[in-house]
N, C-alpha and C positions, 0 to 999 in steps of 0.2 A: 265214438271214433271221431278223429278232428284230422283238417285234410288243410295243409297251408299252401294259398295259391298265390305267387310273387306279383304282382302289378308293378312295373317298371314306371306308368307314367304318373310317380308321383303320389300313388295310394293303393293299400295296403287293406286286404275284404279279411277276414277270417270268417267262415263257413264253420256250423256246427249244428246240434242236432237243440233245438232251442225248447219244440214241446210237442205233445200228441193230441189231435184235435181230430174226434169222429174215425178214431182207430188211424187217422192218416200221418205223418211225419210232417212237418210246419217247417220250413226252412227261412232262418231270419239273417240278415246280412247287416256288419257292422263296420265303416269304415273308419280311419283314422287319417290323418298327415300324415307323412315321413319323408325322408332329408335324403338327397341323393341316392337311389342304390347304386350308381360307378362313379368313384372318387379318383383323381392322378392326384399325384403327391409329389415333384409341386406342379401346380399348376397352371404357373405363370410363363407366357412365350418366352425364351430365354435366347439369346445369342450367345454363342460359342465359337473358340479358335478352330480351325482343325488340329487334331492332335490331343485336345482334351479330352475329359472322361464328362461322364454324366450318368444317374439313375433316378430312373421314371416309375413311381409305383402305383399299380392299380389297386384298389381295394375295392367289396362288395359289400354290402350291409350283410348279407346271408354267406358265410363263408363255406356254404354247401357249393354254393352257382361256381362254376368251371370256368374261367376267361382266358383270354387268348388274346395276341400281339400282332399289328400287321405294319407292316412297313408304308410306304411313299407309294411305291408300287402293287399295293394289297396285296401282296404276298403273307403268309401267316412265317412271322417268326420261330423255327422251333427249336432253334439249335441253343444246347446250356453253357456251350462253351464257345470261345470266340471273338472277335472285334468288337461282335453286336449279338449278344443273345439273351437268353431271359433266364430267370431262378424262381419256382415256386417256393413261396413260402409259408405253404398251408393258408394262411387269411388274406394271403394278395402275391400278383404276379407282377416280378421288378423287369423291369428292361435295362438293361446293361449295357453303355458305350465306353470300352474302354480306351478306347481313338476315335475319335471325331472325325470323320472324312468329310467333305467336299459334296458329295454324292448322298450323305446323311439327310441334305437339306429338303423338308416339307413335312407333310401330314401324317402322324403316327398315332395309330389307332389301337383303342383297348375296347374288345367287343365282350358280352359274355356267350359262351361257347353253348348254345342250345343242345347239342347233341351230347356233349363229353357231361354238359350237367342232367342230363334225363337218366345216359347211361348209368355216371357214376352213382345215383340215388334210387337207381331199378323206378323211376317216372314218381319219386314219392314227390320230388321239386319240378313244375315246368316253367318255363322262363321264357317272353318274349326275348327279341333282338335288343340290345342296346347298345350304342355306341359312344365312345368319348376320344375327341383327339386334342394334343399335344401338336402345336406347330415348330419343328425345331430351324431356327434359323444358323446357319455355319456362315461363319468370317473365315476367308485365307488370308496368310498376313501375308506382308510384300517379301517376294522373294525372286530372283535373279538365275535362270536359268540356261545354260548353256550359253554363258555369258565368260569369257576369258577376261582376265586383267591385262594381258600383252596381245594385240590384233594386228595384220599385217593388210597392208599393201602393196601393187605393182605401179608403180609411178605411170602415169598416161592411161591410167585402166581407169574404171568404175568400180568405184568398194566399196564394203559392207562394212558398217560397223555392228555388230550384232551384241542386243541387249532386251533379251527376252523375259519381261517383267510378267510377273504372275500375282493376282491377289483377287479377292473378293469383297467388300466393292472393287470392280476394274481399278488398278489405279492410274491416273493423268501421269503422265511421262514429262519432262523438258527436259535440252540438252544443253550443255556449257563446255566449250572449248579453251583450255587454259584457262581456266576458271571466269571467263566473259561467255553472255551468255548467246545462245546462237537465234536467228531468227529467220522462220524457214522460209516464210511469206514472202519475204524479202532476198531471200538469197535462190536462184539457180541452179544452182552446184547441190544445194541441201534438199534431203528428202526424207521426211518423216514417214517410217514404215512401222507396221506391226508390233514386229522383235528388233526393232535398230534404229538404225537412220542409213542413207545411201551418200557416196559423195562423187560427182561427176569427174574425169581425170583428173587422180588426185595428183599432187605436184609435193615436192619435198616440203612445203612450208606449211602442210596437212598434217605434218607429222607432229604430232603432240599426245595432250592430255585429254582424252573426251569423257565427261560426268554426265553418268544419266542417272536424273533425279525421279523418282515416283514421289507423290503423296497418293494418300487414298484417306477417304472420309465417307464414316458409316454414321449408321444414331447410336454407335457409343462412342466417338470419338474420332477423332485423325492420328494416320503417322505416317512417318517421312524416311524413305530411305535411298541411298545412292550409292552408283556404282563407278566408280575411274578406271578407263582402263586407256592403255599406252597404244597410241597406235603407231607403227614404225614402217617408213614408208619404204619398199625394194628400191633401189634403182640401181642403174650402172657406175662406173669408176668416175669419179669429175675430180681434176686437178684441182687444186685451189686457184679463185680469181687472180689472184695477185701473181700466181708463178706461170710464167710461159712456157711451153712445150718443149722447146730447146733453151738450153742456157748456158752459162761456161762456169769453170770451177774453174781453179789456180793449184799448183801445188809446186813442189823444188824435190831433187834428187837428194835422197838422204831424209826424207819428211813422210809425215800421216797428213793423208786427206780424208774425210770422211765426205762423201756422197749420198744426198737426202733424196729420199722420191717421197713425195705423198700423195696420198689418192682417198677422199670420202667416197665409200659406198657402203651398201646397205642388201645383200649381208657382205661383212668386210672383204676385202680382195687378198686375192692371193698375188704377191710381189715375186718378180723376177728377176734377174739382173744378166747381160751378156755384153758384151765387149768383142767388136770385129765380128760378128756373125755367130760366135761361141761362147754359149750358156756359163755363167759363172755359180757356182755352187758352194756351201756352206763347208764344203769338205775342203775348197783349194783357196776360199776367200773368207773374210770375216765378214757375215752381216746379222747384223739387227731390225727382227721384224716386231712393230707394234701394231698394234689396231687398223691405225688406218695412217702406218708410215713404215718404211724401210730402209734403213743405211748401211750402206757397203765401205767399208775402210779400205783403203789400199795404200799400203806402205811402197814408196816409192824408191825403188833399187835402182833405178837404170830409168835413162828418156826413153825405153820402148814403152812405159806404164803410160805415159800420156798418149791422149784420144778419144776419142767418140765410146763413150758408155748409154748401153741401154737400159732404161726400166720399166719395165711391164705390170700391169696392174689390171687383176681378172676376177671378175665373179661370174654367175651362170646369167647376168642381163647384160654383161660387154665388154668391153676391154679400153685402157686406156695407156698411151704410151708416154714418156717424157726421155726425153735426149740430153747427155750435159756431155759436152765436150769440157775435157780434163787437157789443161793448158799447162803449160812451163812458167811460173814465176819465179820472184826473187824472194830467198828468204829475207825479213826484216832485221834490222838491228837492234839490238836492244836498247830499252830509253838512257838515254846520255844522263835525264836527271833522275835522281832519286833522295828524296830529301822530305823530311818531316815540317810540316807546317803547324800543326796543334796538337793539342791531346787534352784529352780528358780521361775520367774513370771508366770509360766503356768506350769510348771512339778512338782512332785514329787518322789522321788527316794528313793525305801523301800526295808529294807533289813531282810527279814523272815528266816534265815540260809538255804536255799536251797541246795542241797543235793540229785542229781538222784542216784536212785540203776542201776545198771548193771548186773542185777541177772538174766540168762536166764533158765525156760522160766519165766516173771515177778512174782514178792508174789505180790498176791493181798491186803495185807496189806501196801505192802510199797505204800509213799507220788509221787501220779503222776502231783499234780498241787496244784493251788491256787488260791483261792474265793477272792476279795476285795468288800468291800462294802464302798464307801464316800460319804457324803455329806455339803455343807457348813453348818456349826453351827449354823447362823441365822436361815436354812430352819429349820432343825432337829428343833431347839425351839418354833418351831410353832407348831408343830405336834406330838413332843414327839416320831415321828414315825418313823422308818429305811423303809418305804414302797415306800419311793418314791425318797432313794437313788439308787446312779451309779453302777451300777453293773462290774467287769470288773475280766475275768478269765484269767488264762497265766498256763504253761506245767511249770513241776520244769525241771531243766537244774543245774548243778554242779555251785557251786558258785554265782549264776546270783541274780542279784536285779532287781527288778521290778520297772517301770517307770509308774507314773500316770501320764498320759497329757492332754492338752487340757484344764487346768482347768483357774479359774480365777481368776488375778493379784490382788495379796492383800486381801488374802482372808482365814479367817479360815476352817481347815476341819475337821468334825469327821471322822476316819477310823478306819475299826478293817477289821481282816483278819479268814479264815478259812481252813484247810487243806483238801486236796481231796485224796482220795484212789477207788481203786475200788466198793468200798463197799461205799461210799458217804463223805457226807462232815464232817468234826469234828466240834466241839463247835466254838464261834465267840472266839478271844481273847477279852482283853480288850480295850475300845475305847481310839484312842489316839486322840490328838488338833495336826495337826500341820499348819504351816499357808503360803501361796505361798508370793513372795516378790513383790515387786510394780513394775512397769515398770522400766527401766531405764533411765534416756539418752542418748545420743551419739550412739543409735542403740541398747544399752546395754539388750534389754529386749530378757527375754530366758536363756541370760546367766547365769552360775553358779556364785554365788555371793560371797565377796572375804570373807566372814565372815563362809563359808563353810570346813569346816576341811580336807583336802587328808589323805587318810589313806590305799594310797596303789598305787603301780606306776601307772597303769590305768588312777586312779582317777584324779592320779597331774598332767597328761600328759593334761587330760581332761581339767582340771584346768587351766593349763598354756594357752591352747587354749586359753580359752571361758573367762579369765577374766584376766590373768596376759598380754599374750600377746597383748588386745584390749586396756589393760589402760597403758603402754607403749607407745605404738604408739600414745595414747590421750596424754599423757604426752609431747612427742617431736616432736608433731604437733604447741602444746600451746607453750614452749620452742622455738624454730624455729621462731614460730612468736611473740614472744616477742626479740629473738634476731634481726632479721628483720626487728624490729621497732625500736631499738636502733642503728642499722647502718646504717640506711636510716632515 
């Protein structure tokens, strides 16, 4: 009978019945070497994401011996199924992660199971204790939590900008404001926190871009990542610098006035309009609201329309008001001149006798700009209708003509003009034809054409450019190479 006894540390007796000496039984003992009996499979410390998988195999040299799994917390693993559990495979037991947590990270242990191996083999195998571990180390990659792309402020308050970076190694945080970078050491107002940064009464000119960058660096590498988010500051209604509280507007009986209010705030304001103590409404008036502006039109029937108009501009942090007193002016005349000065394939070039005043503080009667209305002659003949011509406005300036452009080569136009004053627009003149010229060749399109009159040094200097000087040069290019040809 032979009886096999395991020795774990490294050697291996077999016992047996060897010889009989004086009726008695001689017991002789024979050892050997032998090669681990607990193997993992692999066995190398490894670093991992969270979220990966991994399997850890234990083998025995005696695939009678029993083993068994413990965790971080020496707890015995037993579950077959699950995030983290194990698989007998008759000659070894696998440990299974099929997501990597966080909480996976330290010392995982393969013991062989003294009792489960006595049971299972009714005490033919006994086994000391043995152990073998596996250090698992878990990397978190950088990730951004509870972190918005759009964050708000109350102007005069203290804000948070909140940017809760997570990773394993920790990763270093910096912050960058419109893409310059911030420096905290150096600033008061700035506060490097936890999950953010702080900014002491923050003020409109806070309001931007803020990037919060991480890196993080372990022993298999680095990486970088960032997050922008918009921060948008509250505050009340503010007029713009430039327009005062009260102002005046102009208008004539028989005319449109349109009346502008604007007001930045943040979140945008609600606009109001009244006249004389009493609320004007979209039902009995025309108005246009946009973002962060409102215009009321009032066609003016009768001198009761002129007066003190109100406009109100309200969010939940304040209100702001602005007054335009609505005056009696003159309508303006229409320009006396109307006259073509150049053309080319896409411009036209008109001359309305322009004429700025210099009169401080300005007459509201005097001529501040001018209306153009064109369109090609084909269009208008279809329609009979100026509704769905070009519109295009310009400031009067002393002496200055006005340049249509963009238009197209070879082409009729109807135009008529109309003069602006504080007090609105004067009558259209009468419409005039005139017509753009065709392309050229040799480059020539654009240019002033040589059939265009100079009627003033500007003009012929213009002129000389744009069509004397290019047809010269075409001139003794062609010349050159007909000389060239005749002497070769």
């Amino acid at each position: 009978m032979e009886l096999l006894i395991v020795d774990y540390y490294r050697v291996a007796t077999r016992v047996c019945c060897a010889s009989t000496i004086n009726g008695n039984q001689q017991i002789s003992k024979r050892t050997e070497p032998v090669s681990d009996a607990l193997k993992l499979t692999p066995e190398e410390e490894t670093a991992h994401f969270v979220n990966q998988s991994r399997m850890v195999t234990c083998t025995h040299t005696n695939q009678e011996v029993k083993l068994k799994w413990r965790n971080p917390k020496n707890v015995v693993i037993s579950e077959t199924k699950g995030r983290v559990h194990i698989e007998d495979k008759g000659d070894s037991l696998s440990l299974i992660f099929e997501a990597i947590a966080r909480s996976d990270q330290g010392n995982w242990t393969c013991e062989v199971d003294v009792e489960g191996t006595a049971a299972s083999t009714e005490g033919r195998v006994t086994v000391p204790a043995l152990r073998k571990s596996f250090k698992m180390i878990v990397y978190e990659p950088i990730s951004f939590r509870d972190t918005s792309t759009v964050q708000t402020a109350v102007e005069d308050k203290d804000a948070t900008i909140r940017c809760e970076v997570k990773g394993h190694p920790e990763p270093s945080v910096s912050w960058y404001f419109n893409g310059q970078p911030l420096f905290f050491s150096n600033n008061g107002r700035y506060s490097k926190l936890a999950d953010g940064m702080s900014i002491k009464k923050v003020v409109q000119n806070d309001s931007g871009e803020y990037t919060c960058k991480a890196f993080q660096i372990s022993a298999t590498g680095s990486s970088f990542e960032e997050k922008t988010i918009r921060l948008n500051i509250k505050h009340k209604p503010y007029l713009p610098a430039w327009k005062p509280s009260v102002s005046d507007a102009y208008g004539y009986v028989g005319g449109v006035v349109n009346l502008t209010c604007e007001a930045t705030a943040e979140p945008p304001a609600n606009f109001s309009w009244s006249a004389n103590n009493k609320k004007l409404t979209p039902k009995s008036h025309i108005i246009y609201n946009g973002r962060h502006v409102s215009m009321l039109q009032i066609m003016i029937k009768t001198s009761s329309i002129f007066g003190k108009y109100k406009c109100e501009a309200k969010n939940e942090l304040g209100t702001v008001t602005q007054e335009i007193h609505l005056k009696e002016g003159t309508k303006p005349d229409p320009p006396s001149l109307f006259q073509l000065r150049g053309v080319n394939s896409d411009t036209l070039d008109i001359d309305v006798g322009a004429t700025k005043s210099h009169d401080i503080p300005p007459d509201p009667t005097t001529v501040i700009g001018y209306r153009f209305e064109l369109m090609p002659t084909d269009e208008y003949l279809k329609s009979r209708s100026w509704d769905r011509a070009s519109r295009r406005d310009f400031d009067v300036a002393d002496g200055a003509t006005y340049l249509l452009v963009q238009l197209i080569p070879d082409t009729k136009y109807l135009i008529r003009v109309a003069a602006r004053n504080a007090a609105g627009l004067s009558d259209w003149t009468e419409v005039k034809e005139f017509s753009t010229h065709p392309l050229q060749p040799h480059g020539t399109s654009g240019s002033t054409v040589a059939n265009a009159k100079p009627t003033d040094v500007c003009f012929k200097f213009v002129w000389f450019l744009a069509v004397a000087l290019p047809t010269a040069l075409s001139i003794t290019h062609h010349r050159f190479a007909d000389l060239t040809k005749g002497r070769f």
